[in-house]
VOGU-3710 file (C-alpha; in Angstrom, 3 decimals, decimal comma):
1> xxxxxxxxxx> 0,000/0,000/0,000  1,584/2,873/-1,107  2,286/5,911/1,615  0,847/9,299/2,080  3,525/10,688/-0,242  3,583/8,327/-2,853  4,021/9,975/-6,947  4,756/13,712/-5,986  4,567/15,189/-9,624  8,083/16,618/-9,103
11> xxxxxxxxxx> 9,507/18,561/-11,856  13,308/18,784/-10,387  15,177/22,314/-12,275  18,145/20,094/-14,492  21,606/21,556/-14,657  23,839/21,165/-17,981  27,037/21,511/-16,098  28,658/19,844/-13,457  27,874/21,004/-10,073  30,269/18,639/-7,888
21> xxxxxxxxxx> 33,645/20,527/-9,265  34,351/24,168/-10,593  31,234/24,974/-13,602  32,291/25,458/-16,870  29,131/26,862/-17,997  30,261/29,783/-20,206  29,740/33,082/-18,324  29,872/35,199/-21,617  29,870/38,981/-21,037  25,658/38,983/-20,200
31> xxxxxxxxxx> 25,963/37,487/-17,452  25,414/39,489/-13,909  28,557/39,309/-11,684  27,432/39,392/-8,304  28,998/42,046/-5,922  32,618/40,745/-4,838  32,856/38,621/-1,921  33,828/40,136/1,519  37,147/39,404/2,952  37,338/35,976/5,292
41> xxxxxxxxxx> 36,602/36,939/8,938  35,629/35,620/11,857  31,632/34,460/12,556  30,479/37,106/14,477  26,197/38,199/14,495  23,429/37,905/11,471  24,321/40,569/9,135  27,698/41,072/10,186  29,582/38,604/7,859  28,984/35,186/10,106
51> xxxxxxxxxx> 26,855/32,914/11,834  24,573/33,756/14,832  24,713/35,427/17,958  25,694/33,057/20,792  27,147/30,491/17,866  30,565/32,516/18,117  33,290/31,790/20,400  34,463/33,437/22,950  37,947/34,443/20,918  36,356/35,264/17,756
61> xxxxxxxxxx> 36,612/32,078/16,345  34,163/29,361/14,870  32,619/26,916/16,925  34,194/23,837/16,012  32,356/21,549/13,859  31,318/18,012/13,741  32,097/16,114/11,195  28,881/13,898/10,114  29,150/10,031/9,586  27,842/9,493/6,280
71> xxxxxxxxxx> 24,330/7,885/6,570  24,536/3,860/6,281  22,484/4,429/2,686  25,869/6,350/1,648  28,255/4,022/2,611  30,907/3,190/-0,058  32,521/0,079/-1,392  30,902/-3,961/-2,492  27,284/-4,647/-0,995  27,052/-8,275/0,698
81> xxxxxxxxxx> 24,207/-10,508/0,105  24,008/-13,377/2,526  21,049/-16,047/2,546  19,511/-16,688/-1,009  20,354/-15,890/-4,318  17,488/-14,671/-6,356  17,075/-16,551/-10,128  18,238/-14,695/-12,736  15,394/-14,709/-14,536  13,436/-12,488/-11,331
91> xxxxxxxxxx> 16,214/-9,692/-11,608  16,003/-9,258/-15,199  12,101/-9,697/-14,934  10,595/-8,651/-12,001  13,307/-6,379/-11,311  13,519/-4,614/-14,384  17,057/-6,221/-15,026  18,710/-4,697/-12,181  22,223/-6,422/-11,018  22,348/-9,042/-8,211
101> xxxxxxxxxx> 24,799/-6,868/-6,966  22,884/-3,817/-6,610  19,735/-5,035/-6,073  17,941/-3,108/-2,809  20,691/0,091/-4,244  19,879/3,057/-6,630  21,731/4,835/-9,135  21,374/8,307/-9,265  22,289/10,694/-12,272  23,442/13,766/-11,784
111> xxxxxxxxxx> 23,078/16,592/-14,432  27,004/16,133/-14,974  26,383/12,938/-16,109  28,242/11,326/-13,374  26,196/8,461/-11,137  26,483/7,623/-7,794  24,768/4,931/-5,604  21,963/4,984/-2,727  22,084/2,020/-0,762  18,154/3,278/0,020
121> xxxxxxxxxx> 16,589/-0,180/0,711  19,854/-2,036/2,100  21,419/-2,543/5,715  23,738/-3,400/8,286  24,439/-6,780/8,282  27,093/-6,931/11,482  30,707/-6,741/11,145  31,670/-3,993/8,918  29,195/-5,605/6,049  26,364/-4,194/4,172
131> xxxxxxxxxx> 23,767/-5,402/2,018  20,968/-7,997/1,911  20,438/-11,322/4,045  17,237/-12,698/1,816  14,837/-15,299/3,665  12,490/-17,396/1,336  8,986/-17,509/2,677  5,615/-18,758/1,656  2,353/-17,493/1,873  0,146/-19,042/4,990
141> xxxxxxxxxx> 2,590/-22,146/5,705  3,996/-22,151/8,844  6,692/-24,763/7,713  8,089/-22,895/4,577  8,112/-19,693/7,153  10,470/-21,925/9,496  13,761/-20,027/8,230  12,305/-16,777/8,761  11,491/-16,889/12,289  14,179/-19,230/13,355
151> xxxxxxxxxx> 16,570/-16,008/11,765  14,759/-13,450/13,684  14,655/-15,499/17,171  18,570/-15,682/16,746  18,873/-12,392/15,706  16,566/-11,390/18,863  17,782/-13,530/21,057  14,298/-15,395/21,859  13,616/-18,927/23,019  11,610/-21,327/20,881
161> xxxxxxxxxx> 8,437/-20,570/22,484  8,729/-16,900/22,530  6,250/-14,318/20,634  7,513/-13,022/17,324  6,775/-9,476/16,257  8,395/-7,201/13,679  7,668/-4,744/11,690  7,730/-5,297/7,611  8,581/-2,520/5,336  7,879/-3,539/1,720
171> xxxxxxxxxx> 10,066/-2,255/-0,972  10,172/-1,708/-4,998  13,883/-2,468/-5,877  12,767/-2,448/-8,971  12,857/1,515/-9,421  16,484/1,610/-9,104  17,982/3,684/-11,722  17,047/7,461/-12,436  17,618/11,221/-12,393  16,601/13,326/-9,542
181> xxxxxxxxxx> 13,508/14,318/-11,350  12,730/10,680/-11,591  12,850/9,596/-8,378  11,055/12,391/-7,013  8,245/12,255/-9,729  7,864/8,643/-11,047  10,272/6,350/-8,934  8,520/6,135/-5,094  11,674/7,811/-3,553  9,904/10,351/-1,995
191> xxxxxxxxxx> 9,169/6,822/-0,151  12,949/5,787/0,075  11,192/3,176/-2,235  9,462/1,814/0,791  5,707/1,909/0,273  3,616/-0,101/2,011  4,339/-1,109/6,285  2,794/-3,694/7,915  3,661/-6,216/10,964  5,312/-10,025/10,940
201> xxxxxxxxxx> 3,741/-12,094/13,752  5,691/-15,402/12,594  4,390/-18,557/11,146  3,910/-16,545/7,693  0,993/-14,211/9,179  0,967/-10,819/9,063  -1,226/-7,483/10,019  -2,097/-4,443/8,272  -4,441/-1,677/7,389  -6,434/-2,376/5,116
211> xxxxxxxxxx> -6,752/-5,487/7,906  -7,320/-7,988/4,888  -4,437/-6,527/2,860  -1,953/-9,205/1,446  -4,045/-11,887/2,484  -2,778/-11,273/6,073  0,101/-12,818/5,166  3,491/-12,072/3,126  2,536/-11,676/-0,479  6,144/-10,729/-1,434
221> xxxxxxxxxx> 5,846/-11,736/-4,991  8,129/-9,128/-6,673  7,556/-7,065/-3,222  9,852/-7,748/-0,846  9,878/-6,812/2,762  12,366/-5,549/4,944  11,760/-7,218/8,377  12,980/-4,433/11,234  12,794/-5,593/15,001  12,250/-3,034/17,437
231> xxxxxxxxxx> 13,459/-3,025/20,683  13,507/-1,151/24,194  16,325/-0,592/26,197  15,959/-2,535/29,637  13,335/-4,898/27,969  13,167/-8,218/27,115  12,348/-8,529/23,268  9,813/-11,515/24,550  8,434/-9,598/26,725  8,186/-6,436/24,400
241> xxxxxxxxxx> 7,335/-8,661/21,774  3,925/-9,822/23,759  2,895/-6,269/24,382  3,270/-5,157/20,623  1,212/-8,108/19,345  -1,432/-7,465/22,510  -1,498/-3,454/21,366  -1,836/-4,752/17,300  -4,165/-6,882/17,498  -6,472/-4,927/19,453
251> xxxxxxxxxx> -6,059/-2,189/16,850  -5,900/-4,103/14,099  -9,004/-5,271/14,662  -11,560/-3,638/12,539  -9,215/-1,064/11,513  -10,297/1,737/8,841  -8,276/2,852/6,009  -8,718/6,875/4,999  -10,197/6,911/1,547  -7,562/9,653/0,288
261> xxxxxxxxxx> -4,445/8,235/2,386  -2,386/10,682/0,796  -3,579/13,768/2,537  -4,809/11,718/5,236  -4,408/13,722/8,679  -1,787/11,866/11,087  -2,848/13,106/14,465  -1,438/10,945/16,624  1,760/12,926/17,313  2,346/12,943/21,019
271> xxxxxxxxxx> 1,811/11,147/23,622  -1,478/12,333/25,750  -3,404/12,071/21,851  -1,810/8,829/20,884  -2,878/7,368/24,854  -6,288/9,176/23,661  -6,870/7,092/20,317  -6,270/3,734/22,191  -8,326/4,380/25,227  -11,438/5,475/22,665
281> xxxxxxxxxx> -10,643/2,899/20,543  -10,761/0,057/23,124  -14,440/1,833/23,705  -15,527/1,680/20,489  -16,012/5,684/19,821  -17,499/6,353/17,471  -16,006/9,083/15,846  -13,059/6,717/15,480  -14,871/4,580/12,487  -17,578/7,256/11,241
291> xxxxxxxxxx> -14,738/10,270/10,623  -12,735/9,410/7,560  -9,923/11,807/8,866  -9,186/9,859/11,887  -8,791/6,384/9,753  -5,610/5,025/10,047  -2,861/4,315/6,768  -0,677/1,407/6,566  2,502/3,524/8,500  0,129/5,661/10,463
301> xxxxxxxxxx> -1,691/2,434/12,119  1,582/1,116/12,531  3,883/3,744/14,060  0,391/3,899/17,085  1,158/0,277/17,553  4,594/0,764/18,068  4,052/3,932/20,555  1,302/1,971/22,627  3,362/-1,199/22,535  6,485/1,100/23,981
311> xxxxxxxxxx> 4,462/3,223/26,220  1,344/0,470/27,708  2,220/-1,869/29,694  -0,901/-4,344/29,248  -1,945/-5,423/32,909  -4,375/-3,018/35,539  -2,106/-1,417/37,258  -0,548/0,347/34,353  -3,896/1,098/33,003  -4,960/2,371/36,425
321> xxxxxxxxxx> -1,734/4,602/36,457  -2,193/5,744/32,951  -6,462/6,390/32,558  -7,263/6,839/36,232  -7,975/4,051/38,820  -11,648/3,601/37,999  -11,436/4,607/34,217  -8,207/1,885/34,141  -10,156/-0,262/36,338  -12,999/-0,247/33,131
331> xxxxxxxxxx> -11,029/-0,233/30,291  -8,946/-2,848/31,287  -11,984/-5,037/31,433  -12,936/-4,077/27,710  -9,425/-4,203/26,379  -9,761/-8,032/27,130  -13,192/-8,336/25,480  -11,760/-6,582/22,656  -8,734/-8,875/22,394  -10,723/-12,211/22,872
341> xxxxxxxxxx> -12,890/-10,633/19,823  -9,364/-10,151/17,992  -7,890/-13,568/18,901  -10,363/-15,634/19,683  -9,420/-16,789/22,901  -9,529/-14,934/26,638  -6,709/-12,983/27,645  -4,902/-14,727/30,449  -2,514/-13,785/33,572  0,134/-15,302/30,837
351> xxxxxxxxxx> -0,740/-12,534/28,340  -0,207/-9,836/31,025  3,456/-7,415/30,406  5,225/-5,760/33,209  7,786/-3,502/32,236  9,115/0,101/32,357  8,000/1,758/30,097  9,274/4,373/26,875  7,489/7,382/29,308  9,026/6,411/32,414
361> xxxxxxxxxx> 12,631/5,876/30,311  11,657/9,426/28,906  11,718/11,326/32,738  7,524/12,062/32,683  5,798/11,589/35,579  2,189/10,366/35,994  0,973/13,566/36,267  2,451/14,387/33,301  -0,271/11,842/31,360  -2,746/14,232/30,991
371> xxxxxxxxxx> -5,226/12,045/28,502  -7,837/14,642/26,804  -11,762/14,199/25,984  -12,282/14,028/22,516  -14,050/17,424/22,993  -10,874/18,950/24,606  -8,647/17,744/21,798  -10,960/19,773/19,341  -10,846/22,518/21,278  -7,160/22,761/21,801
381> xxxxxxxxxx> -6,901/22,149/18,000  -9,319/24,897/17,347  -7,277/27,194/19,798  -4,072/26,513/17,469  -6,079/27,665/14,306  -7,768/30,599/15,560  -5,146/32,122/17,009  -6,151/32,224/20,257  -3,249/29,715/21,412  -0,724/31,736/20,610
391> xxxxxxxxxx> -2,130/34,923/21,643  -2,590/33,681/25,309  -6,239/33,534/25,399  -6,840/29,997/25,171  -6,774/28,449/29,026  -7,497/24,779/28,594  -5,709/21,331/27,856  -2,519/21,044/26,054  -0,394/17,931/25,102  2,778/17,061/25,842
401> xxxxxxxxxx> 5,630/18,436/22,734  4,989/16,537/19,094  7,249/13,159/19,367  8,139/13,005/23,463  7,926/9,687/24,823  7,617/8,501/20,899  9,302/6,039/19,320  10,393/8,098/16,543  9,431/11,999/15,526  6,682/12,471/13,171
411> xxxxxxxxxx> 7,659/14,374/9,894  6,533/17,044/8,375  6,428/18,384/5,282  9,539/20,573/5,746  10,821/17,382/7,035  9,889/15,139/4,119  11,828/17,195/2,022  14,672/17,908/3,500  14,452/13,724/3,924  14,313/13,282/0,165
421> xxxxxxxxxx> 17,330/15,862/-0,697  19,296/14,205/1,896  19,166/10,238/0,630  19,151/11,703/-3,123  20,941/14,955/-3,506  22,976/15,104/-0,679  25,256/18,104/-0,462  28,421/16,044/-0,157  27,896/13,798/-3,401  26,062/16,401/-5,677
431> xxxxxxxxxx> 27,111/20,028/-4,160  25,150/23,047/-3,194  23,795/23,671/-6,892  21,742/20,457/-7,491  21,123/19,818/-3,827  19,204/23,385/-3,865  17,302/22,758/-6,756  16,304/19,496/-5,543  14,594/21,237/-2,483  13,289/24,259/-4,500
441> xxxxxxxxxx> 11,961/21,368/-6,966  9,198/20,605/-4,430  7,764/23,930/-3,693  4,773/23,401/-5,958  3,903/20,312/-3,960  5,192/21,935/-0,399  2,428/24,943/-1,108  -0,243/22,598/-2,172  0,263/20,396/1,192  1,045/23,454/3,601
451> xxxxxxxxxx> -1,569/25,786/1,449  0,792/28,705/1,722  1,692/31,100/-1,004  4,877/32,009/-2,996  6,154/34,376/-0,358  5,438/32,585/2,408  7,171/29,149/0,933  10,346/31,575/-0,200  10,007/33,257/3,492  11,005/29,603/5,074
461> xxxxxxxxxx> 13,252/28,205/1,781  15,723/30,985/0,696  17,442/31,266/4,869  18,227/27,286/4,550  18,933/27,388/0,329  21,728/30,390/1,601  23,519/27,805/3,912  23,761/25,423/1,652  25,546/27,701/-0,564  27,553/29,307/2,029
471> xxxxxxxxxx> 28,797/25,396/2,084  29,373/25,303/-1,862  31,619/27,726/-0,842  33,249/26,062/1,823  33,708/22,707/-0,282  35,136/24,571/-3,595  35,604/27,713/-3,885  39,116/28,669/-4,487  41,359/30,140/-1,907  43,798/32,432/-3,711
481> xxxxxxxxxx> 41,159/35,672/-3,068  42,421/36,980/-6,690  40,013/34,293/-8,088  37,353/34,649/-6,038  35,324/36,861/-8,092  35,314/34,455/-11,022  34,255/31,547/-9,363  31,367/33,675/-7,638  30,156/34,575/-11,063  30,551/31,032/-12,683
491> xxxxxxxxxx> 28,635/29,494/-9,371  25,997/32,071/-9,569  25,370/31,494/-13,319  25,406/27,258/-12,590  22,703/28,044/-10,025  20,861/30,400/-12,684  21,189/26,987/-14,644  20,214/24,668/-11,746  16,828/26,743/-10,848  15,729/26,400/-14,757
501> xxxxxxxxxx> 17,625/28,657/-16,395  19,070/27,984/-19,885  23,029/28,543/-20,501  22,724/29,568/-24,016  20,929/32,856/-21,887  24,662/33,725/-21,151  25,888/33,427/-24,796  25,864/36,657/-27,095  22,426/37,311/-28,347  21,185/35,336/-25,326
511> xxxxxxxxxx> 18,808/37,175/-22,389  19,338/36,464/-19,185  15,751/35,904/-16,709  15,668/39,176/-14,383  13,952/37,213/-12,136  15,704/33,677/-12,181  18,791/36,094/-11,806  17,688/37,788/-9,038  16,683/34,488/-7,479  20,342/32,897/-7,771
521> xxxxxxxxxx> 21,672/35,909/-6,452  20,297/35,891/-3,495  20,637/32,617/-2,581  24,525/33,414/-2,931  23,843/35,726/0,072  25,549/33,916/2,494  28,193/32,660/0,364  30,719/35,223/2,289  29,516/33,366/5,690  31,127/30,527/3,996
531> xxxxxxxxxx> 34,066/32,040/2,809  35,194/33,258/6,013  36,027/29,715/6,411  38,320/29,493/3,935  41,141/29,633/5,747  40,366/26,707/8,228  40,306/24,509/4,959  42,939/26,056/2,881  45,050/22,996/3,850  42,632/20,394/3,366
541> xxxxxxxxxx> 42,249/18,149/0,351  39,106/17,732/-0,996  37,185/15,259/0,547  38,113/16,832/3,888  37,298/20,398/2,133  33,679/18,322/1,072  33,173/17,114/4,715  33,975/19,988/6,952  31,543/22,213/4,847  28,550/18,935/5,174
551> xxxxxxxxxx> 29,294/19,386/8,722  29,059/23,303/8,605  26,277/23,237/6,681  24,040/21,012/9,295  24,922/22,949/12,592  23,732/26,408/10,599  20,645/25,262/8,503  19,318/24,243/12,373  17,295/27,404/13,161  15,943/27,295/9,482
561> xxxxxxxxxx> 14,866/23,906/9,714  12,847/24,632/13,500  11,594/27,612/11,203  10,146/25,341/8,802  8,833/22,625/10,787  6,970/25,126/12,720  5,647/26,480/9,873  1,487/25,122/10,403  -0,459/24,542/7,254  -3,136/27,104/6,863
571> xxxxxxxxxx> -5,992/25,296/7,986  -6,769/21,789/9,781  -8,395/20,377/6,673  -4,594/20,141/5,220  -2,024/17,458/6,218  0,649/18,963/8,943  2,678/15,445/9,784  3,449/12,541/8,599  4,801/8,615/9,553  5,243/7,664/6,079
581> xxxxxxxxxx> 6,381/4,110/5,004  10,080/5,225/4,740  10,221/6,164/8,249  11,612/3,301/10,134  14,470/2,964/7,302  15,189/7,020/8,101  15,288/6,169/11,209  17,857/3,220/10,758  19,888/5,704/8,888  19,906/8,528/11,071
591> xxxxxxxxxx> 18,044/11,172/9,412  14,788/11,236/11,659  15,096/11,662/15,048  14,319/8,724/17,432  13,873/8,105/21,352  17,508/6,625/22,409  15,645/4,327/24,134  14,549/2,873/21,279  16,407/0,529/18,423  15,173/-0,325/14,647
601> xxxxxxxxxx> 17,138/-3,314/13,564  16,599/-4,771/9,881  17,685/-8,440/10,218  16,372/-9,780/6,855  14,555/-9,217/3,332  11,452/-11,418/2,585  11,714/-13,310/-0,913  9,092/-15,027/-2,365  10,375/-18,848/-2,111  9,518/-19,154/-5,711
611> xxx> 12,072/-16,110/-6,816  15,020/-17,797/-5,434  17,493/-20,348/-6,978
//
């Protein structure tokens, strides 16, 4: 099932010259030279050639910066494959002919022609490796499922008796070769190629929304699944296992699927709402089946699993502690009619969890649980909308902050694309040029989401699009100052290119766009923020150069990126976050934001048996 953001109509800007090293787009004697860089110097407030107040040290000079790991997708070198082969036949059929070697990898194009690889749908495999360990499995037979679960009981360290429950992200490795326009528009990478989630409950069943999809089992024909164990620090994966499949099958149970899951409202972003959804759940409210809007999508439904599994502890006392002793006292009683409905057998003493858990981990209190009425969620949402939040006038309940005591952060639309530039167009492979465009590339679909104008999109874009040049700058510009000027004006005019410009605008005869001019300009704002750096890298070779300024780049574009996610959408009817499909693997590879007391593990791929040799 694919996610909320599935086939974005993307139309990426596509640069004729190479972005990565110095541009040799011709910069005949029409093209604008920007105004001459300043001098290097010290960080020192906004506007005064640096970073931000408080950022600067106490001598004058720049914090130091971190350099980032490369995200596991980035990693460099031979992919391993371990477990079984696929037939040759499925890769070049299936698979659209894609190498055994790259299979679960994608191949980006640059504008310069050059390609590198994503390692989008692949993973750790232990000891320095990284690639695939593919499990055959078959469709509702326990027996050909044996290999499978016998793999994720040694890679979870549970007995032969214990429960089994994973997560399943399935993935099109087929869409693995493409331009950044491509895989924003056509190719499901706004999905990290991950588009449908469900859950793995061993013996070759499995849970979803739609609660019939695949059968309720693997259906991995030509759709294989990543299988991702999540565990809690302190917590016996048994014993967290049990209270996931307690919480899913519960909510599984009669779940509803939103009829436009792409714009489909995910509201259960912190704690006190998410505690709210399974207590009216459990007692069948009704505005839980009858509103479309609070249906559940495949990743949505799964990501409230995982936070009730985490956070609810499934015997009295913890519902006591959590709903109030004689609100506990009664929903306990119908969260076991509700699971003997689900499973069709009582829920015993044996069934029962005790364990601390994800809120206690997190520091909150009791009487930090503050679970709302339906009618005091509306009105706090209404108080956000009209204004009167903000303004101090409204007085009533509030939640605890988006994502606290959350297994992972929900996303938002800021968030989604920064996500996508990131994995594709990451400043250190393709540079500041295409890795701008790439973001700028989504502001038809950003507006449409968000329902904000031009200005208001350019408001929250152009601050983070300047840091990322500032970086460009960092990573490549030259640092004899005599030749500063030119590669200003050569950089500017790639940009021009890179936002939709045409280079023959800069031969003679050619006109230059005022406006597309004016644009790359001032994105090259901050480019003297970055060359006040210049000095700290003089010495550097180019990788170093390449990672210093990725590091850099991250620590500044923080304030924009708070700017942006706390951008709201302009009214409640649109879609402000998101738990997409891909989220679990961005959460594997570091670039959303996840409780430390939680780990995502993938431990295998799901083949159909029939694919492999």
């Amino acid at each position: 099932m694919p996610g909320p953001i599935s086939n974005n109509r993307v139309t990426t800007p596509q640069t004729n010259s190479t972005t990565s090293t110095t541009s040799t787009t011709s910069t005949a004697n029409t093209t604008p030279t920007p105004a001459t860089p300043a001098a290097p110097q010290g960080w020192g407030p906004r506007g005064t050639g640096g970073g931000r107040v408080g950022r600067n040290d106490p001598d004058g000079m720049v914090n130091r910066v971190q350099i980032p790991k490369s995200a596991p997708m980035h990693k460099k070198g031979t992919a391993t494959f371990e477990g079984a082969k696929l037939k040759p036949e499925v890769l070049a059929g299936a698979f659209k002919g894609i190498a055994a070697e790259n299979f679960g990898a994608t191949s980006v194009k640059l504008p310069n022609g050059k390609e590198f690889t994503v390692r989008d749908m692949q993973y750790d495999l232990g000891n320095g490796k990284f690639g695939m360990h593919l499990v055959p499995v078959k469709d509702n037979d326990p027996a050909g499922n044996k290999a499978m679960d016998d793999l994720i009981r040694k890679k979870s360290n549970l007995g032969p008796n214990d429960p089994i429950f994973t997560l399943v992200a399935y993935i099109k490795p087929e869409k693995h070769t493409g331009s950044i326009k491509e895989l924003g528009d056509t190719m499901l990478k706004t999905e990290m190629g991950n588009t449908h989630t469900g859950a793995y409950v061993g013996g070759g069943k499995t849970t979803n929304s739609p609660e019939t999809y695949h059968g309720k089992t693997w259906e991995v024909k030509g759709y294989p699944a990543n299988v991702q164990v999540i565990s809690l620090a302190g917590t016996r994966q048994a014993t967290l296992n049990k209270n996931m499949l307690a919480a899913d099958s519960v909510l599984n149970h009669g779940v509803k699927f939103p009829p436009d899951y792409k714009n489909d409202p995910f509201r259960t972003v912190d704690l006190n709402t998410t505690l709210m959804f399974y207590r009216d759940w459990i007692k069948d409210e009704a505005y839980l089946k009858n509103d479309p809007s609070w249906h559940t999508y495949c990743a949505e439904h799964k990501t409230i699993v995982t936070n009730i599994g985490l956070n609810v502890p499934h015997n009295e006392n913890s519902f006591k502690e959590l709903f109030g002793a004689d609100e506990g006292a009664k929903l306990w009683t119908a969260f076991k009619d509700k699971f003997k409905a689900a499973n069709g057998r009582e829920f015993t003493a044996a069934d029962e969890t005790n364990f601390e858990p994800l809120w206690k981990k997190e520091g909150l209190k009791p009487q930090d649980i503050k679970i709302p009425t339906k009618a005091e969620y509306d009105a706090y949402q209404a108080a956000r909308f009209d204004g009167s939040l903000k303004a101090g006038r409204y007085q009533g309940y509030e939640p605890l902050p988006v994502g606290k005591s959350l297994a992972w952060k929900p996303e938002t639309t800021a968030d989604l694309v920064k996500n996508f530039a990131e994995t594709y167009a990451p400043f250190k492979e393709v540079g500041g040029v295409v890795s701008a465009a790439s973001i700028l590339a989504f502001k038809p679909v950003v507006q449409q989401r968000m329902g904000i104008g031009d200005q208001e999109f350019m408001k929250l874009a152009t601050p983070l699009l300047q840091e990322i040049m500032a970086a460009e700058a960092i990573a490549r510009a030259p640092t004899d100052p005599a030749k500063l000027p030119e590669w200003t004006q050569k950089t500017t005019a790639t940009l021009y290119v890179g936002l939709g410009g045409k280079a023959e605008d800069f031969a003679p005869g050619g006109t230059v766009n005022p406006q597309l001019m004016g644009l790359a300009k001032e994105l090259m704002g901050k480019v003297p923020n970055g060359l006040a750096q210049l000095p700290r890298v003089a010495n550097m070779d180019a990788e170093k150069r390449n990672d210093y300024a990725t590091g850099w780049m991250r620590k500044n574009i923080q304030d924009e990126l708070t700017a942006a996610r706390g951008a709201m959408v302009s009214d409640p009817g649109k879609t402000e976050y998101y738990s997409p499909p891909a989220v679990t693997n961005r959460v594997v590879n570091g670039i959303v934001d996840s409780s430390r007391f939680v780990n995502i593990k993938v431990i295998a791929t799901a083949v159909d048996a029939s694919e492999v040799q």
